[in-house]
C-alpha positions as CSV (number, residue, x, y, z in Angstrom):
1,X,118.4,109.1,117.5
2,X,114.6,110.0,117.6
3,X,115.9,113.7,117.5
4,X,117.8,113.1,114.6
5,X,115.1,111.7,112.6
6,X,112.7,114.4,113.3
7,X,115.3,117.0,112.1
8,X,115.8,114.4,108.9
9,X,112.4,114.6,108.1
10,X,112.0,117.7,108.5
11,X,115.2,118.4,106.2
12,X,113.3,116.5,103.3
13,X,110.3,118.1,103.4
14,X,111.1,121.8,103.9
15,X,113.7,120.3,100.6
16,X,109.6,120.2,98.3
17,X,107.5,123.2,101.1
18,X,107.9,126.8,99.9
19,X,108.4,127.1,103.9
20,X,111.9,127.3,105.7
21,X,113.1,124.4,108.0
22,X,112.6,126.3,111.3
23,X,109.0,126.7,110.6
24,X,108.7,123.1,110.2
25,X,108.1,121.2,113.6
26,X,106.4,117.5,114.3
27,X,102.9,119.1,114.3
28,X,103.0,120.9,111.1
29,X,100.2,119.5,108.6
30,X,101.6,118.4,105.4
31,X,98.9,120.4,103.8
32,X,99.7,123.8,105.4
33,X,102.9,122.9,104.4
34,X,101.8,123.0,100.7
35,X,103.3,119.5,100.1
36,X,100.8,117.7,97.2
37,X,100.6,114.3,97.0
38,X,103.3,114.0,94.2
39,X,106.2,115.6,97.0
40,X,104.8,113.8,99.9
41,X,105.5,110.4,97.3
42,X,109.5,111.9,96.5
43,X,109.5,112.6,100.6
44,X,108.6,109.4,101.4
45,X,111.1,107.7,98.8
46,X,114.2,110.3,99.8
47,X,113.0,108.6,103.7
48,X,113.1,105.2,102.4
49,X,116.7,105.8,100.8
50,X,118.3,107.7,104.0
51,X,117.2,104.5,106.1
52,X,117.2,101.8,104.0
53,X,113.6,100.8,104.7
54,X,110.6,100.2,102.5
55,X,107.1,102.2,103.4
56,X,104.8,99.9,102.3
57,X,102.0,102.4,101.3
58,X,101.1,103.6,97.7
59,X,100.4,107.4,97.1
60,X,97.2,107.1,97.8
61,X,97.4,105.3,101.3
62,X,100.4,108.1,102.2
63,X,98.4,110.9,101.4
64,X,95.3,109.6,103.5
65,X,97.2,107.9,106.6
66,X,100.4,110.7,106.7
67,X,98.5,114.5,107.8
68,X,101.6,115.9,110.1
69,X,105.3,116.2,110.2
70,X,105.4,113.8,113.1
71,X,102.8,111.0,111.3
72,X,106.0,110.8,109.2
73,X,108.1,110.7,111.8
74,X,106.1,108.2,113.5
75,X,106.4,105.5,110.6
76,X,110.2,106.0,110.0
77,X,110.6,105.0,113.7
78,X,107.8,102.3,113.7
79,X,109.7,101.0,110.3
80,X,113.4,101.3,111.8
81,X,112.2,99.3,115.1
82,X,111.2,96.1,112.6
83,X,114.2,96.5,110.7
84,X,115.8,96.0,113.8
85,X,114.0,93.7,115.5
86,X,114.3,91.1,112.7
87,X,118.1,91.8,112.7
């Protein structure tokens, strides 16, 4: 499953970079990706619809806590395991 969300997130945000999806890996910096702080905001809404979660940050608090592909990936797991937990 941790596989598959890494290739999901990397799905959405190759969807706003002007890169392709295989140059997009867990250590890629949002900012060499070109993503601005408006697409890293439709990113993290197109994440909270695929997995039915709620990120809990404004733009603001994205754009300063989320710097890599895999920061991203990180809170989609962190967020899945206390959906599930308090299942």
């Amino acid at each position: 499953m941790s596989e598959d969300i890494e290739k999901k997130v990397v799905s959405i945000i190759a969807a706003v970079s002007p890169r392709e999806e295989s140059e997009i890996d867990a250590n890629s910096e949002l900012a060499e990706l070109e993503i601005n702080s408006l697409e890293l905001t439709e990113v993290v809404m197109d994440l909270e619809d695929e997995y039915d979660v709620h990120v809990d940050l404004n733009t603001a608090e994205a754009w300063e806590s989320l710097k890599t592909v895999g920061d991203v990936v990180s809170l989609i797991k962190d967020l899945l395991a206390e959906k599930s937990a308090q299942s």
